[in-house]
C-alpha positions in Angstrom: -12.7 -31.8 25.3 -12.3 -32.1 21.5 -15.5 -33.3 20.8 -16.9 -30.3 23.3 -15.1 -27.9 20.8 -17.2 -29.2 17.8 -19.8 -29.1 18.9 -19.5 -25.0 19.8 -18.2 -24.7 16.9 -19.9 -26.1 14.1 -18.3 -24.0 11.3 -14.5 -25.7 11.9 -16.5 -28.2 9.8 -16.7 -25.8 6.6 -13.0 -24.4 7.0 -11.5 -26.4 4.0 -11.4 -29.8 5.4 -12.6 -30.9 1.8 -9.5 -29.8 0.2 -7.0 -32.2 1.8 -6.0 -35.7 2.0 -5.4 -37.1 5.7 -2.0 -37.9 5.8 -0.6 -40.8 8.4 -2.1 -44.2 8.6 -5.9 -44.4 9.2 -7.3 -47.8 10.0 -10.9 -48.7 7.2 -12.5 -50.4 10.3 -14.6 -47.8 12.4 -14.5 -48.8 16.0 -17.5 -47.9 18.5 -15.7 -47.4 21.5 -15.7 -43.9 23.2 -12.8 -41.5 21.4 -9.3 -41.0 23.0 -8.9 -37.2 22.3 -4.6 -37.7 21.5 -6.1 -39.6 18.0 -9.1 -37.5 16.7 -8.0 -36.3 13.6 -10.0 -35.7 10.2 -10.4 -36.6 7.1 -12.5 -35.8 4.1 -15.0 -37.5 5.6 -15.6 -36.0 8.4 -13.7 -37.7 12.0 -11.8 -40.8 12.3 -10.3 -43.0 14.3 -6.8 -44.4 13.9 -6.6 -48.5 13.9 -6.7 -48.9 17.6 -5.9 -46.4 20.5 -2.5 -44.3 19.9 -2.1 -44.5 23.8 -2.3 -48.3 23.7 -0.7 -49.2 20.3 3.2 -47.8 19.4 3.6 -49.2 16.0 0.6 -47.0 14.9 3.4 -44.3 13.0 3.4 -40.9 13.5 0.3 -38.3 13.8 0.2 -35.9 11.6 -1.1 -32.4 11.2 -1.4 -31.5 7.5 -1.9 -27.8 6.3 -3.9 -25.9 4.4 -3.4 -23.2 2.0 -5.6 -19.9 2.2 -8.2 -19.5 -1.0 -7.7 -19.1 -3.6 -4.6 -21.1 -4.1 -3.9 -24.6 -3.0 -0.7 -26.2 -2.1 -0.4 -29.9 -1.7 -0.6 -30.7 1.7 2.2 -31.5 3.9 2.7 -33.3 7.4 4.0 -32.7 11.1 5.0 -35.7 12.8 4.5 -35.4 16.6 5.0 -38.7 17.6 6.1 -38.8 21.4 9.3 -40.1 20.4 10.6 -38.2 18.0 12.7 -34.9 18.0 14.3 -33.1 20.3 12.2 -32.8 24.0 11.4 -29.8 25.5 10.4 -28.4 28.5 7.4 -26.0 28.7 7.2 -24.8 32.2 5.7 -22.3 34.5 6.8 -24.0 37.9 10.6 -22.6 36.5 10.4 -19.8 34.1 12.7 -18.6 32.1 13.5 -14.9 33.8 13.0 -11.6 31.4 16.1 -11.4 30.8 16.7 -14.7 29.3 13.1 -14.3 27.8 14.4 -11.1 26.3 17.4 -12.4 25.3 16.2 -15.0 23.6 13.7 -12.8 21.5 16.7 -11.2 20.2 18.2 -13.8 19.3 15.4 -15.3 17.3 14.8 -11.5 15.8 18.1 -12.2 14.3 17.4 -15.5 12.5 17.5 -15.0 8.8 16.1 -18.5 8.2 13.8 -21.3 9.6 17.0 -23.5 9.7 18.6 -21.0 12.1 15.4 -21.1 14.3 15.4 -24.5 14.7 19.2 -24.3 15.7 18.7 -21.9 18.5 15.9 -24.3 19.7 18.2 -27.0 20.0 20.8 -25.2 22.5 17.6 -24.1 24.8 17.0 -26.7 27.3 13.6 -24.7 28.8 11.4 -22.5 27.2 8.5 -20.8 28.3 5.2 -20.6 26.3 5.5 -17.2 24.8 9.2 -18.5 24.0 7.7 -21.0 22.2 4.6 -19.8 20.5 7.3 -17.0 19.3 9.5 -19.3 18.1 6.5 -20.7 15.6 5.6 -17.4 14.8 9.2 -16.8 13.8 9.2 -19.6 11.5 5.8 -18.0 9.8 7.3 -15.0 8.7 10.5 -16.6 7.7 8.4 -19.1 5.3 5.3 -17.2 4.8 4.2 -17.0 0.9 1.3 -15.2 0.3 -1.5 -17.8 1.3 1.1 -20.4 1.6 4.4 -21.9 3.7 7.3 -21.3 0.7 8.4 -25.0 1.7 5.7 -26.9 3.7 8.3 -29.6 4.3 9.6 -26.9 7.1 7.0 -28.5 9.6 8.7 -32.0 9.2 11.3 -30.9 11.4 12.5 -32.8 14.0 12.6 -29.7 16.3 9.2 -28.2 15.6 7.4 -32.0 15.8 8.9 -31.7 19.3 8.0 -28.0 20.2 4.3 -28.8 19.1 3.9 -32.0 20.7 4.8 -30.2 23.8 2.2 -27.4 23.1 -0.2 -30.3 22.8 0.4 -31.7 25.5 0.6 -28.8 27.7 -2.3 -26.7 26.2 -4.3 -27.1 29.6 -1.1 -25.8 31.5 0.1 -23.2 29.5 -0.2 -19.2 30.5 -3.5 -17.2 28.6 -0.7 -15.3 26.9 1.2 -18.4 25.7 -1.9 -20.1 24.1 -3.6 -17.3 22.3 0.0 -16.5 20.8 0.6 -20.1 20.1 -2.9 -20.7 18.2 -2.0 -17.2 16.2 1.4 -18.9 15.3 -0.7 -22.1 13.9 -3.5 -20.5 11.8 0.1 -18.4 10.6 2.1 -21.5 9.8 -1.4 -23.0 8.3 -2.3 -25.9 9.7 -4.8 -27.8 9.5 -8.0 -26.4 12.3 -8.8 -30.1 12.5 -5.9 -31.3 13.9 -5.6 -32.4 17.6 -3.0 -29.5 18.4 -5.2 -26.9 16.9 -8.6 -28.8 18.1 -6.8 -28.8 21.8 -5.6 -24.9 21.6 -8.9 -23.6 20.5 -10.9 -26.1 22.7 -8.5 -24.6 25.5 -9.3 -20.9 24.6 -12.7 -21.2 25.0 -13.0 -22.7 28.1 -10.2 -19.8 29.5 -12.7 -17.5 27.1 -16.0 -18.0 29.5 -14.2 -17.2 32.5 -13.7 -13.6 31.3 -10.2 -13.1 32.6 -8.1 -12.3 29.6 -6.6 -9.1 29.0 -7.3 -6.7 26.0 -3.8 -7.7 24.2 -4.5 -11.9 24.4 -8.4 -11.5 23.4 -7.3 -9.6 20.3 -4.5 -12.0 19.6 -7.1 -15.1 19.8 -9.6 -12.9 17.6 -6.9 -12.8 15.0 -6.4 -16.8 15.1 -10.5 -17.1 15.3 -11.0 -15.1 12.0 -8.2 -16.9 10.2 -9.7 -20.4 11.5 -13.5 -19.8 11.0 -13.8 -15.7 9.3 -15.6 -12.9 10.3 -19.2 -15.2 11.0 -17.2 -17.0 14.0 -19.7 -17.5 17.4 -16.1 -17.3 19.2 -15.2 -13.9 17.5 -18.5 -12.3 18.5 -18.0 -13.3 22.5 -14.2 -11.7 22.1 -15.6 -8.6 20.8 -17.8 -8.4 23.2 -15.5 -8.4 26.3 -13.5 -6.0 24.1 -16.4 -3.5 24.0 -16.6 -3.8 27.7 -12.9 -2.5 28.3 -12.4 1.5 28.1 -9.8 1.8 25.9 -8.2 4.9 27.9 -7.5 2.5 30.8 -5.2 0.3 28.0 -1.7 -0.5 27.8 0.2 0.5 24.5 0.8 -3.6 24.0 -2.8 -3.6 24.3 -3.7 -0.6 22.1 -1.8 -1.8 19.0 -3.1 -5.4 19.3 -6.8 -3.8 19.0 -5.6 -2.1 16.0 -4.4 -4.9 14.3 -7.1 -7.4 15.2 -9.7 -4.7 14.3 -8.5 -4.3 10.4 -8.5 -7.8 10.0 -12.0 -6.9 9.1 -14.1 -7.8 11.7 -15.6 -4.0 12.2 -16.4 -4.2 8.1 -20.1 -4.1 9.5 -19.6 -0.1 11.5 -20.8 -1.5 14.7 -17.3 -1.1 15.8 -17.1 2.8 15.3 -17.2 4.1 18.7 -14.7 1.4 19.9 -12.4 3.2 17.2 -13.6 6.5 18.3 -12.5 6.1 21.5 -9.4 4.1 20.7 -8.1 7.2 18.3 -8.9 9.9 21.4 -6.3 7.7 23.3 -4.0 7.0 20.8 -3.4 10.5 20.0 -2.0 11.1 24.0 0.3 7.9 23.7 2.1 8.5 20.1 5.3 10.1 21.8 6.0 6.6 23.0 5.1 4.3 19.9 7.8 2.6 18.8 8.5 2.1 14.8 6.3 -1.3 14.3 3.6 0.8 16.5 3.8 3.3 13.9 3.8 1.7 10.9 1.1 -0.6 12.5 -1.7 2.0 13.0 -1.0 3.8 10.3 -1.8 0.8 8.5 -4.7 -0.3 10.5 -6.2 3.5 9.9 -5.9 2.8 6.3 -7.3 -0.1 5.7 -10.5 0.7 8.2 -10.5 3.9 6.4 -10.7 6.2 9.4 -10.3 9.2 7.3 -12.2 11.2 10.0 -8.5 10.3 12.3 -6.4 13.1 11.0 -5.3 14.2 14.5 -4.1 10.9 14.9 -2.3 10.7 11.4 -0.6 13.8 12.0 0.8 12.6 15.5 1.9 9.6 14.3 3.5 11.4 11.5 5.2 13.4 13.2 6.4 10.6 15.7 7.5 8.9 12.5 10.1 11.3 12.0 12.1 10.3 14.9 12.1 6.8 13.9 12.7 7.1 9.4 16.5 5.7 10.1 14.9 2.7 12.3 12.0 2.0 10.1 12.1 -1.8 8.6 12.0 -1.4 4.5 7.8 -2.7 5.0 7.6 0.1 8.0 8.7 2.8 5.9 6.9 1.0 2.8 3.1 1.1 5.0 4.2 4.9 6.5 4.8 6.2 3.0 1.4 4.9 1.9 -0.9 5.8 4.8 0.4 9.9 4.2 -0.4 9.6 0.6 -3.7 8.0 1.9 -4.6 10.7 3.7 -2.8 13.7 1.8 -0.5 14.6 4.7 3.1 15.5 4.4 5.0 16.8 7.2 7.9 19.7 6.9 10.1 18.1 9.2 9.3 14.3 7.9 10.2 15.5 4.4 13.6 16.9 5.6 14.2 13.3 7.7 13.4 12.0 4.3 16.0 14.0 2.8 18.5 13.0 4.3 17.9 9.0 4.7 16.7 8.0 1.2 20.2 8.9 -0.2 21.4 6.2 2.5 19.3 3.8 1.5 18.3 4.0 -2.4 20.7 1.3 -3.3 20.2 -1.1 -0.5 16.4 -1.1 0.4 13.7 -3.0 -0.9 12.3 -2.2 -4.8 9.2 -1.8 -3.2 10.3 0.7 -0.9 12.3 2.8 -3.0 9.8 3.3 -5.2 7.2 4.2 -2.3 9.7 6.7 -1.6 9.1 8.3 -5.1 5.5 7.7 -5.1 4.9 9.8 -2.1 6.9 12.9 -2.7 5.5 12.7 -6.2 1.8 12.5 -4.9 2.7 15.3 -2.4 4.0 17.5 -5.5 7.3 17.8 -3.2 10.2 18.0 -6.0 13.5 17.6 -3.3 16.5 16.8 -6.0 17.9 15.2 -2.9 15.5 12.1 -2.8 15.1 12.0 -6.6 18.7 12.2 -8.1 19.2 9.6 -5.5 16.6 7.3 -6.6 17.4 8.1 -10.2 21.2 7.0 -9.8 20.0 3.8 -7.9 17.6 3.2 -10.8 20.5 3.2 -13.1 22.2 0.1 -11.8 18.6 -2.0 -10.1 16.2 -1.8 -12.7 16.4 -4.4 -14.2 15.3 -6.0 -10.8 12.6 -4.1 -10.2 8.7 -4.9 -11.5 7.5 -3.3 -14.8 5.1 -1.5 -12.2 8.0 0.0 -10.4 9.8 1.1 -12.8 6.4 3.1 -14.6 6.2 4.5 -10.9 9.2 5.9 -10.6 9.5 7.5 -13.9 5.7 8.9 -13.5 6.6 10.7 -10.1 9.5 12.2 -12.3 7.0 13.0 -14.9 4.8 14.4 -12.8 6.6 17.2 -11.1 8.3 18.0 -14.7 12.1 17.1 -13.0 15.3 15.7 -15.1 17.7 14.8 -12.6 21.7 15.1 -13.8 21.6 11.4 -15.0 18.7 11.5 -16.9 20.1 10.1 -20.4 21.0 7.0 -18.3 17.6 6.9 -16.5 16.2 7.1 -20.2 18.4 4.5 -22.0 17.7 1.9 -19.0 13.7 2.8 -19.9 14.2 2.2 -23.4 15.6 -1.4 -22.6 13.4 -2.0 -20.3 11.0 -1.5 -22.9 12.3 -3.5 -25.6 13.2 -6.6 -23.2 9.9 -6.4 -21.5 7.3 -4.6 -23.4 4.7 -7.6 -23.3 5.5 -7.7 -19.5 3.7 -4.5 -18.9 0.3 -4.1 -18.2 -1.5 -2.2 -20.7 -2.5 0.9 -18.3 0.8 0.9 -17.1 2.6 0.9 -19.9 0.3 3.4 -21.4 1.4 5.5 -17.7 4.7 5.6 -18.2 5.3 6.5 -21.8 2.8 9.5 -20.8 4.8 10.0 -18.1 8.2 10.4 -20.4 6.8 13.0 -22.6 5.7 15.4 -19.7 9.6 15.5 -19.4 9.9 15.5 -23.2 11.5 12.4 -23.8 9.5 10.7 -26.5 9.3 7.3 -26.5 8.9 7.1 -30.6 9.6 3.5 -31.0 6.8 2.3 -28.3 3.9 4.4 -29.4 3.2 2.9 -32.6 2.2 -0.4 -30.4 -0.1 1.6 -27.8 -1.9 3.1 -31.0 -2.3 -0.7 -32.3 -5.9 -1.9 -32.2 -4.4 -5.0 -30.4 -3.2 -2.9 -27.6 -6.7 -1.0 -27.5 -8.6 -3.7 -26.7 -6.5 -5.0 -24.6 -6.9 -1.3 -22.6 -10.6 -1.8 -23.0 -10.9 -5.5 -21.1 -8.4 -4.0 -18.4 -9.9 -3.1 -15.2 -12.5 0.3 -15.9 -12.1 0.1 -19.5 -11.9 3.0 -21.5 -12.4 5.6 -19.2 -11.8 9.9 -19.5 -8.5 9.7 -18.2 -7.2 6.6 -20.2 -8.6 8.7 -23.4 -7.3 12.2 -22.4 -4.1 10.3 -21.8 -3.9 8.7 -25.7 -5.3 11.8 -27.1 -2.4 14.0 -25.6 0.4 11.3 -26.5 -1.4 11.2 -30.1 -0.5 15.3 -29.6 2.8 15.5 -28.6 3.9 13.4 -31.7 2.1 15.6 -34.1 3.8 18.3 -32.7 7.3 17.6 -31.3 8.1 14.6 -33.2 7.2 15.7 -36.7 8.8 12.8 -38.2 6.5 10.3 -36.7 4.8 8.1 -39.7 3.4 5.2 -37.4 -0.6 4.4 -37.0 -3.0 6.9 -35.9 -5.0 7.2 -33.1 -8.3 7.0 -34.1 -11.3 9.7 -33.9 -13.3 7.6 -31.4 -10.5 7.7 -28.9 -9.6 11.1 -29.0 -11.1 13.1 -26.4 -12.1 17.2 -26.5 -11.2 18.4 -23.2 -8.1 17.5 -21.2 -10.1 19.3 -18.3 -11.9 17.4 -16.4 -13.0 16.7 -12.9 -11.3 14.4 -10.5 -7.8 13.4 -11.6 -7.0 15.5 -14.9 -4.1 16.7 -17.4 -4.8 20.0 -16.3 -5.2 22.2 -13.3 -8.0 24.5 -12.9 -7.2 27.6 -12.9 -7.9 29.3 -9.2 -11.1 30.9 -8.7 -9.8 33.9 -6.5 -6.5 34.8 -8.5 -8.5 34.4 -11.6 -11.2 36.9 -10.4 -8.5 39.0 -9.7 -6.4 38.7 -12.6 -10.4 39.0 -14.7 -10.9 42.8 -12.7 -7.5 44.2 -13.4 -7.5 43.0 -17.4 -11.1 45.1 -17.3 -8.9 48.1 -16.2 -6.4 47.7 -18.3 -8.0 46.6 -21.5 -10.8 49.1 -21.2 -14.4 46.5 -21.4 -15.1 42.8 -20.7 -15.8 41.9 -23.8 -12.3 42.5 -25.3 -11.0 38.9 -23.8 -12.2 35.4 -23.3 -12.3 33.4 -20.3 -11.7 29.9 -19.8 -11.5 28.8 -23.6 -11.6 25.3 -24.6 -9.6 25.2 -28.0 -9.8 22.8 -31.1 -6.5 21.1 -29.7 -8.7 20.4 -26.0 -6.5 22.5 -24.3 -8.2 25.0 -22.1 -6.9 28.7 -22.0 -7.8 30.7 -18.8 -7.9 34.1 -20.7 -7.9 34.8 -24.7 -6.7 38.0 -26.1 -7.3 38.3 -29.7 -5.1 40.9 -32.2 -5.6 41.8 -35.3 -2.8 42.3 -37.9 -1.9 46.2 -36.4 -1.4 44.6 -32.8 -4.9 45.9 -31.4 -7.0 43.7 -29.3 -10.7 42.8 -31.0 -13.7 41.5 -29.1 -13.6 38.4 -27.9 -16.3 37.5 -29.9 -14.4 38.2 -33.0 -13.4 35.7 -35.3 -12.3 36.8 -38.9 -8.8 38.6 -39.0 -7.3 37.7 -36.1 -3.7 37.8 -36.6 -2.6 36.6 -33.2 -4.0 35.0 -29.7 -2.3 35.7 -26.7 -3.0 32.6 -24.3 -2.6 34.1 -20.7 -2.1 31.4 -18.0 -2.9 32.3 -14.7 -1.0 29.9 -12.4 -2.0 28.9 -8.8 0.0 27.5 -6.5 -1.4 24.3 -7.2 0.2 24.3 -10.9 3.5 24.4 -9.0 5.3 21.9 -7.2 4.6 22.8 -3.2 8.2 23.2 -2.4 9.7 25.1 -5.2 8.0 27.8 -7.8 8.2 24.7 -11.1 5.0 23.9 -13.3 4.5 20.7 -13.0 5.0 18.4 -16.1 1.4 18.3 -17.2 1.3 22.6 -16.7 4.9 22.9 -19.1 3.4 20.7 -21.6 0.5 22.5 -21.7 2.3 25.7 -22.3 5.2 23.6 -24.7 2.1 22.7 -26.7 0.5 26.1 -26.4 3.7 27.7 -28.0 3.9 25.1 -31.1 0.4 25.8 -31.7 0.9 29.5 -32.4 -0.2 30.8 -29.5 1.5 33.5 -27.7 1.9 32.3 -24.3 1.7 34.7 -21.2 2.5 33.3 -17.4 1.0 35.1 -14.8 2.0 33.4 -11.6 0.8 33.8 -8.3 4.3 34.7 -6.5 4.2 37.4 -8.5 1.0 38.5 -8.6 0.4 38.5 -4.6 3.4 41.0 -4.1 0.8 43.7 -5.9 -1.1 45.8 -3.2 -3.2 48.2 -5.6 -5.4 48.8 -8.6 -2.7 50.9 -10.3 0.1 48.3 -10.0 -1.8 45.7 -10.6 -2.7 46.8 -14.5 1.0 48.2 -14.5 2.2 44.6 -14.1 -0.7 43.5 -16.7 0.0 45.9 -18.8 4.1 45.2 -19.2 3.2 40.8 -19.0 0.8 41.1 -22.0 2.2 44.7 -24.2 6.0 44.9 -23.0 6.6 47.2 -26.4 3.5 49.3 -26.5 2.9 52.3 -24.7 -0.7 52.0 -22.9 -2.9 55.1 -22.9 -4.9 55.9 -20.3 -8.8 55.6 -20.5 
């Protein structure tokens, strides 16, 4: 059967077997009789025979099964004895199964295992296990020990308990259920192991044959697709006859088990080449009937699997699971919260009713959950411009006493989402002073962009990080700007220039470097992501035909000026030194520019009528530069129903103490 499987599957042979020592005794002396399938192991040479038949010698020592690490990194390799006679014995059996009950039971009990230790200790008081209770207990282990693209201690798998448990999977591969086997295989490629050895050789020699009679269900073929593109990649011969039994099944006859299993074996980057586009079609019309009974791992699940297949075309779906996830925020696990949070900034949803259920859980959680997750939290409603002083005094109290715990990215996230919707919570000096040592204990921690990110992101709030900037205008720190991921690019620049700007003009003491010409830019206003907002084309029109009434001709303002400080003003008055207006074209004697700011709704944050950070310190700076600073914002503007109270309001905004005649 082994040898059956290698020859199906040719590419088992590329799948890292040159990166690992065999580890167990290996006899020098190749023999020429026919292979016993319980010793076929590899090597780096290819396959090997142990010194004489395992089944007919018993001092031969233990077989092992090494593992591998995923590239790029590389762990030595470590073994998993399953001699027949040692460990614990277990019973794997269909004759007697365990009942759903004790099946369930038992799944809860292992959901409550904090460590692989505890695992193996539940093991050893269950006499009989089924498959699934077996392959689940494996799979346990995995996300207990998991490390990135290695076990944390490889020396787990020398267990007594798990030798035992996957000698009997060995053993048993041909009698075990489709559901156990699939799961069990998953568990392997999750634990890395190597795909050479005779467990994994047996399980995925076993697959195929139950593969080519065609009688899996949707759930298990997904499940053996995700072990098949861990063992081989997306170029697997196995993979390709999975997904095509998958594209026989219509997806609105699935089960929800079966649903989410698609999902998650489909981002795991098989459909990278579009040819599985109608599958998802199809699978996003059903998914959208069946959210009201997703549970929070289902949620979280496709909300990540959207993402990373970047269905963006799904936003029926997103909003249905979104607002399914608002039932389940108190149940969500710190990563399901973690993945919601980051599929709805994704796609640029934000739901009234989730933002309330957000409300009133993050103050619950800000000083127990994850870094990771708090700072999600901030990130969203930052990204979402919803300013709720519930979530963000909150995280900014937590932030206080865990910072020092938290990444150097974290904590520039959490002070840019404060940044950018221009909001000091009560605490703020302590927020601040836990920045400022952060900074000095870790300033060579940070990567340059996001150091550069979150001193930007204190002055917005105008708190000026004085002692910092001189390093960020160092040519040293420059380059190192320039090497970092897109280099130099608009934003980076607009970003220095405006930092080089608020020192001139709020910190007049400042006597550290420069920032050089060639890095200043001479517009903040750009398209894409920007320092300003562009003012709205409708209320601008608006605003542009009642000034015309008011003022008497075009030509006595300007519209959308870009200044010699790269700020850009929305309308330009000029005065002369008797207070009246001159042509916009004028440029001697001008006594005084009135800077009218016409302000959208997007200059606000979308809960509350507050500028923004960036839209204050562009007004802040306007002020300091000498200009006179109107607001015109669109709450205000909107209540006016005609011509004559709209240049009434104009009129009284721009000349409160002149008398206007009429024309």
């Amino acid at each position: 059967m082994a040898l059956k499987m290698i020859q199906k599957f040719p590419l088992l042979g590329q799948v890292g077997i040159q990166r690992y020592a065999f580890v167990g005794p290996v006899c020098t002396s190749r023999k020429s009789q026919s292979v016993c399938e319980v010793c076929l192991c590899t090597s780096a040479g290819g396959s090997i025979w142990r010194q004489g038949c395992r089944r007919l010698r018993s001092d031969c020592g233990t077989r092992s099964l090494t593992t591998i690490a995923r590239e790029p990194s590389f762990v030595a390799s470590s073994s998993v004895g399953l001699h027949r006679d040692s460990g614990p014995r277990f019973r794997l059996t269909q004759l007697h199964r365990p009942t759903a009950a004790e099946e369930q039971a038992f799944q809860q009990r292992l959901v409550n295992c904090s460590s692989s230790q505890q695992v193996f200790s539940l093991l050893r008081t269950v006499e009989i296990l089924s498959d699934t209770m077996a392959a689940a207990a494996l799979h346990r282990v995995a996300d207990l020990e998991q490390d990135g693209n290695s076990l944390r201690d490889p020396k787990v798998l020398e267990k007594d308990t798990i030798r035992g448990l996957c000698y009997q999977l060995e053993q048993d591969s041909e009698r075990l259920t489709d559901a156990g086997l699939v799961s069990a295989l998953l568990a392997c490629t999750r634990l890395f192991l190597d795909p050479w050895s005779t467990l994994m050789v047996r399980l995925v020699s076993e697959s195929q044959e139950r593969l080519d009679r065609g009688r899996m269900s949707v759930g298990q073929l997904c499940t053996l697709g995700q072990a098949m593109l861990a063992i081989e990649g997306p170029g697997c011969v196995m993979l390709e006859q999975v997904m095509e039994q998958i594209r026989k099944e219509e997806p609105a006859q699935w089960s929800h088990a079966d649903l989410i299993s698609a999902y998650r074996f489909l981002q795991g980057g098989v459909s990278d080449d579009g040819k599985c586009q109608d599958l998802l079609n199809a699978m996003h019309t059903h998914a959208v009937t069946v959210t009201s009974r997703m549970d929070p791992p289902s949620v979280s699940g496709v909300l990540g699997a959207l993402v990373i297949l970047k269905q963006t075309h799904a936003m029926p779906l997103v909003i249905n699971l979104c607002k399914q996830a608002v039932r389940h925020i108190p149940h969500f696990t710190d990563e399901e919260l973690t993945v919601v949070l980051g599929a709805l900034m994704h796609f640029g949803h934000s739901d009234h009713y989730f933002v309330q259920a957000m409300e009133r859980y993050v103050p619950t959680m800000a000083f127990t959950s994850q870094p990771e997750t708090v700072t999600k939290v901030a990130q969203f409603f930052g990204r979402r411009n919803i300013l709720s002083p519930k979530v963000f005094d909150a995280v900014a109290e937590s932030f206080v006493y865990r910072a020092d715990d938290y990444s150097t990215s974290q904590v520039a996230r959490q002070i840019m989402a404060l940044g950018k919707l221009g909001y000091l919570p009560p605490n703020a000096g302590n927020v601040f002073r836990k920045v400022e040592n952060i900074l000095h204990t870790r300033f060579s921690h940070f990567q340059p962009r996001t150091l550069l990110n979150l001193l930007h992101a204190c002055t917005l709030v105008e708190r000026f990080p004085v002692n910092f900037v001189s390093k960020v205008f160092s040519s040293y720190f420059l380059q190192q700007l320039q090497q970092q991921g897109t280099g130099m690019d608009r934003i980076v620049l607009a970003q220095l220039t405006q930092l080089y700007m608020t020192l001139k003009l709020e910190c007049p003491y400042y006597q550290g470097p420069k920032l050089l010409p060639k890095y200043r830019v001479k517009s903040f206003l750009m398209s894409g992501r920007s320092l300003e907002t562009p003012v709205d084309a409708h209320l601008y029109n608006s605003v542009k035909t009642g000034l015309v009434d008011l003022l008497g001709a075009r030509t006595y303002f300007g519209s959308k000026v870009l200044t010699p400080y790269c700020y850009t003003l929305d309308v330009e008055i000029k005065l002369d030194e008797d207070g009246y207006v001159l042509p916009a074209s004028h440029i001697d004697e001008v006594h005084k520019r009135i800077a009218l700011c016409i302000d959208g709704q997007k200059r606000f944050t979308t809960n509350t009528r507050q500028l923004l950070g960036k839209e204050a310190m562009k007004q802040r700076h306007l002020r300091l530069l000498g200009y006179e600073v109107v607001q015109i914002p669109f709450y205000e503007y909107e209540k006016l129903q005609t011509k004559a109270s709209v240049v009434q309001y104009l009129h009284q905004k721009i000349f409160p103490h002149t008398y206007r005649l009429s024309w």
